[in-house]
C-alpha positions as CSV (number, residue, x, y, z in Angstrom):
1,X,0.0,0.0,0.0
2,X,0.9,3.3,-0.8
3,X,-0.4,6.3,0.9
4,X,-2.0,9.3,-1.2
5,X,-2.4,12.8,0.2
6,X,-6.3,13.2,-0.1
7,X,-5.6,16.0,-2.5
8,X,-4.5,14.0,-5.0
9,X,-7.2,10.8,-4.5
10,X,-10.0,13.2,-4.8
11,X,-8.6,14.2,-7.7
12,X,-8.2,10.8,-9.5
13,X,-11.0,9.7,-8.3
14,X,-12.8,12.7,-10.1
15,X,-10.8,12.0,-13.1
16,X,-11.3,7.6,-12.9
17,X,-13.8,7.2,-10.2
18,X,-13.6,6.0,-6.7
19,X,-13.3,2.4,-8.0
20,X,-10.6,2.9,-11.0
21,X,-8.1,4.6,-9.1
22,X,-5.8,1.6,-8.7
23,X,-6.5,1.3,-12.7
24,X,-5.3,5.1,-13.1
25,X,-2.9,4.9,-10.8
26,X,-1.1,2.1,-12.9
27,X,-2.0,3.3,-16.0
28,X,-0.2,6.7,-15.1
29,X,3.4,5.0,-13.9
30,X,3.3,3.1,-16.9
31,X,3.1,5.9,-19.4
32,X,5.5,8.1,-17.0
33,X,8.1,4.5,-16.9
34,X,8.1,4.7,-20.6
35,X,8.4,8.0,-21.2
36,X,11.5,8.2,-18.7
37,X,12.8,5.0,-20.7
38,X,12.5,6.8,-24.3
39,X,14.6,9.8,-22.4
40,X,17.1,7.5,-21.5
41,X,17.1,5.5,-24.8
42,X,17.5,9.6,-26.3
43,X,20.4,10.6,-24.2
44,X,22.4,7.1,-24.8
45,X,22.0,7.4,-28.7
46,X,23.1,11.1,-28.6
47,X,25.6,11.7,-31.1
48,X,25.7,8.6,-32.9
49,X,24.5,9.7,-36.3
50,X,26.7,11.0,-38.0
51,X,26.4,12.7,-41.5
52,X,29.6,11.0,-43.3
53,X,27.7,7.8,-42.6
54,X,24.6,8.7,-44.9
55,X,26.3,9.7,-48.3
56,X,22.6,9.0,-49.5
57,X,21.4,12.2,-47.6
58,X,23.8,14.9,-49.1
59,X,21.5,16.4,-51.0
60,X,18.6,16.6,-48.2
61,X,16.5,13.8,-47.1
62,X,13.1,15.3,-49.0
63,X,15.6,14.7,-52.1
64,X,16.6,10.9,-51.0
65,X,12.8,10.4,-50.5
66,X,11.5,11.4,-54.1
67,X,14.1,9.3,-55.3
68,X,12.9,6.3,-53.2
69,X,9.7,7.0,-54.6
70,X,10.1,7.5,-58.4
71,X,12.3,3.9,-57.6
72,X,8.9,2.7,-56.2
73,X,6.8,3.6,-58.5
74,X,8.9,3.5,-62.3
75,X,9.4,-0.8,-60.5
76,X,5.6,-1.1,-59.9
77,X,5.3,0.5,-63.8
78,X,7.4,-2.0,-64.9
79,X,6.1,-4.8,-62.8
80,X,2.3,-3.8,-64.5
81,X,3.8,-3.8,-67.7
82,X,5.1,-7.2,-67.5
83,X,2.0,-8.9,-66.1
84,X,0.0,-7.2,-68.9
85,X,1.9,-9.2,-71.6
């Protein structure tokens, strides 16, 4: 058991009601545990891109995604064209 100032149980249970506020309560630490994880996750991959590693971005990634895209779609073209023979 954990106590809670009656402050803050009034004002889960106005949130969750009386009867969901172990349900809040847990669904609140989980979101809060995950969100602290991501940060970690964050500040341990800080710094590991690094530009010289992604030639393919040079010119922008909005450039290296219409490119990925005209690829897509001139190989679906050509796919069509071949099943329509």
């Amino acid at each position: 058991m954990v106590p809670i100032p009656q402050r803050i149980a009034a004002g889960i249970d106005k949130i969750a009601g009386e009867k969901h506020r172990v349900h809040f309560i847990v669904e609140v630490l989980e979101t809060e545990l995950q969100r602290r994880e991501q940060l970690a996750a964050l500040d341990e991959a800080a710094g590991c891109w690094k530009d010289e590693n992604h030639p393919e971005l040079e010119n922008g990634p909005e450039t290296f995604v219409r490119e990925l895209r005209n690829r897509a779609t001139h190989r679906l073209e050509h796919i069509q064209r071949q099943t329509s023979e």
